[in-house]
GUKERO-134815 format. One record per residue: residue in one letter; x negated, y negated, z negated of N, C-alpha, C, CB in turn; residue number from 1. Coordinates in pm, whole numbers. Each point is the difference from the previous one (the first is absolute). Glycine has a CB too. Layout:
<sites>
SITE  code     npx     npy     npz    capx    capy    capz     cpx     cpy     cpz    cbpx    cbpy    cbpz  pos
SITE     a       X       Y       Z       X       Y       Z       X       Y       Z       X       Y       Z  NUM
...
</sites>
This chain:
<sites>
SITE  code     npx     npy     npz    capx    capy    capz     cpx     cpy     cpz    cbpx    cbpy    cbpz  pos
SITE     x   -8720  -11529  -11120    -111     -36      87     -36     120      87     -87    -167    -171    1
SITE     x      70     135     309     -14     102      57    -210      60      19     307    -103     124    2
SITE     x    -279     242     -54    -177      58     -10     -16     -92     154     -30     335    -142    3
SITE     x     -60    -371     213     -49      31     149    -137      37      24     157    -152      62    4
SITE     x    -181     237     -16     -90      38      42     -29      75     137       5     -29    -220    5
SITE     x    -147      33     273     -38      29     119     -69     167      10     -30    -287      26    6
SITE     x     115     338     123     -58     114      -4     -47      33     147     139      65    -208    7
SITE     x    -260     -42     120    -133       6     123      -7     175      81    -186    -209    -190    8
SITE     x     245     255     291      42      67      32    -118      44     125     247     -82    -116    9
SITE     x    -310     216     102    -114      68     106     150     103      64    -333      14    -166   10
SITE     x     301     -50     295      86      79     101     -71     145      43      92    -241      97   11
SITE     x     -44     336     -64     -35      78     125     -53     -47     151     166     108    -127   12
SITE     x    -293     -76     153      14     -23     135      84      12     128    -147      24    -108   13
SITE     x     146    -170     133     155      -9     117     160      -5     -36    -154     145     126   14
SITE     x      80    -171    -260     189     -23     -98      25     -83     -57      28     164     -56   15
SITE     x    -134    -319     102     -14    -104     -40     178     -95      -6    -300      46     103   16
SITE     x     323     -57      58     131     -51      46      49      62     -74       4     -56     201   17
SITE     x      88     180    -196      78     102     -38       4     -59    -163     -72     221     200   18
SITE     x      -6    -204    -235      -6     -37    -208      91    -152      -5    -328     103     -86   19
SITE     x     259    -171     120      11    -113      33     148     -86      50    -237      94      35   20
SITE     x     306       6      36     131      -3      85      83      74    -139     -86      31     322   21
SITE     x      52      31    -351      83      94     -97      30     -81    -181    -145     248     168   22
SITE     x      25    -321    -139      -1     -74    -162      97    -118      41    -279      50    -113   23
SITE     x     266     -65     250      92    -190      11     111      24     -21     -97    -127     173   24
SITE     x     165     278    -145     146      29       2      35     109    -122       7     -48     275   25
SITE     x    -101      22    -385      10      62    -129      99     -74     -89    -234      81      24   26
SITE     x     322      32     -66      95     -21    -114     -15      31     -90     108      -1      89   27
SITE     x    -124      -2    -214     -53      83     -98     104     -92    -125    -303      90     116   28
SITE     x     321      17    -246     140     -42     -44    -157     -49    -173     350     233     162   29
SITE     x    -442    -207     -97     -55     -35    -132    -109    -156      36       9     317    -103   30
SITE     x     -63    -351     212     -47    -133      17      34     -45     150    -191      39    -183   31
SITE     x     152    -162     185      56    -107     100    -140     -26     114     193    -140    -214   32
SITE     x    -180     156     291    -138     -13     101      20    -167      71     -16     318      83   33
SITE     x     -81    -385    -134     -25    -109      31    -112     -57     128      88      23    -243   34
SITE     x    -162      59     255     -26       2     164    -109     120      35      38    -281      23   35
SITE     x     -58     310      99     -91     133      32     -91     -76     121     196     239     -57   36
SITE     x    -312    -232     -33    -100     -49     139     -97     161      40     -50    -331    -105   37
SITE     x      41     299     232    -102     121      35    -160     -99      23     225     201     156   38
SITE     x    -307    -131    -212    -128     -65     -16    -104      93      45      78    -137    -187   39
SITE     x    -222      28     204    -140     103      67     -41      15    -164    -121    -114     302   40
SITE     x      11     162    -295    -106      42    -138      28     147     -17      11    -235    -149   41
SITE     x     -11     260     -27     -65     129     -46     214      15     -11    -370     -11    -176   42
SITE     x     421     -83     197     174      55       6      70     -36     108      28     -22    -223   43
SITE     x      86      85     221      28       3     165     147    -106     -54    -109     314     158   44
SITE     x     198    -265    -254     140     -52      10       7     -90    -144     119     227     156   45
SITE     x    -112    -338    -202      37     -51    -131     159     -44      -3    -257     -82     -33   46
SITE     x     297     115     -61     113      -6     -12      13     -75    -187      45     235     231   47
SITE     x      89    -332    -228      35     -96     -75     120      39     -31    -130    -161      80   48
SITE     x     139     225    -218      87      28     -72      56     -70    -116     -84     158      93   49
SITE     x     195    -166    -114      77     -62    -156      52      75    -101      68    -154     120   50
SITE     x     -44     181    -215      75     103     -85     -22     -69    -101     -19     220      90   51
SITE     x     197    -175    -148      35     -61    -168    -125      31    -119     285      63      50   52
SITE     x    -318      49     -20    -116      61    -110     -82      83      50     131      -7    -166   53
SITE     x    -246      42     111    -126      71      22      65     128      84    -153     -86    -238   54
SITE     x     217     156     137      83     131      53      45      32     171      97     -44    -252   55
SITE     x      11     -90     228       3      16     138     -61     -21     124     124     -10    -107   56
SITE     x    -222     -53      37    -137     -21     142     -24     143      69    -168    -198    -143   57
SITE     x     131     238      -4     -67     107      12      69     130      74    -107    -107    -201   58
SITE     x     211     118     151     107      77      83      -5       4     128     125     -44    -146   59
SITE     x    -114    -137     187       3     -28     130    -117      94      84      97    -252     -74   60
SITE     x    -217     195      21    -147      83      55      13     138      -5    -150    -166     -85   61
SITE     x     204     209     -23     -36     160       9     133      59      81    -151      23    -256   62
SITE     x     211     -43     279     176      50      30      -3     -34     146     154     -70    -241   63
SITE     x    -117     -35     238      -3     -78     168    -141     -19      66     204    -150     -70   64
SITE     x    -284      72      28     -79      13     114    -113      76       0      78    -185      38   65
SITE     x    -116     288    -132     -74      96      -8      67     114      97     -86     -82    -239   66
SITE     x     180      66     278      92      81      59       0     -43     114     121      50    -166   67
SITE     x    -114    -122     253     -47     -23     144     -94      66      81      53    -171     -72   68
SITE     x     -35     217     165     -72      89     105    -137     -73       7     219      82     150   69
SITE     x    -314    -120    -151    -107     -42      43     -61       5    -121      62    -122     191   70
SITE     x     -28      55    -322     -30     -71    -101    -129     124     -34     269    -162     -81   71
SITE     x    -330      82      65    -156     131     -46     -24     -18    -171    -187     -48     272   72
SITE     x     163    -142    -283     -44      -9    -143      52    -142     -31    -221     162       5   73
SITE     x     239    -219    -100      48     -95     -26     -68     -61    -162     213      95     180   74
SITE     x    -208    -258    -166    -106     -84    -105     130     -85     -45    -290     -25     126   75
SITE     x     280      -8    -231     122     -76     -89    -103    -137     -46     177     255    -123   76
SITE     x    -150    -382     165     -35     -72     -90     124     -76     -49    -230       3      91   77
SITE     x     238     -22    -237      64    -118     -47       1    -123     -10       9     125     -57   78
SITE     x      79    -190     117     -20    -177     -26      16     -37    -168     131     -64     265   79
SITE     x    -214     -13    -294       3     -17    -109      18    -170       7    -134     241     -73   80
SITE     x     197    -298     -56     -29    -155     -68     -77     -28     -63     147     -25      -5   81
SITE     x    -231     -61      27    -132       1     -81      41    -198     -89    -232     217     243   82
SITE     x     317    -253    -189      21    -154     -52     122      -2     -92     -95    -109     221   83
</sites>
């Protein structure tokens, strides 16, 4: 069963696009990016991730996209099953 979860991503000012452009054409050998919206509010970029296990989410966040030029701070929520 795979993890998915959402990561709520605060940009740099004026590095909104740039983050944004950089996550759509992200490869990452530890999760699967299932779509990148850029949004208004208290976050600028959310991004929709998949991974086999917790681990590699996490990898993903800290490795890859903690690592992007803009990326300031980043929020993890998990989808969960509740039925």
């Amino acid at each position: 069963m795979s993890i998915r979860g959402y990561i709520l991503i605060e940009s740099e000012v004026g590095r909104t696009e740039a983050v944004g452009t950089a996550l759509r054409g992200m490869e990452s050998p530890h999760a699967r990016v299932s779509a990148v919206d850029t949004v208004t509010g208290p976050f600028d970029v959310i991004v929709q991730l998949e991974a086999d296990d917790l681990d590699l989410l996490g990898k993903c966040i800290t490795e890859d996209i903690q690592g992007i030029a803009g990326v300031q701070r980043t929020t993890t929520c998990l989808a969960v099953s509740l039925t």
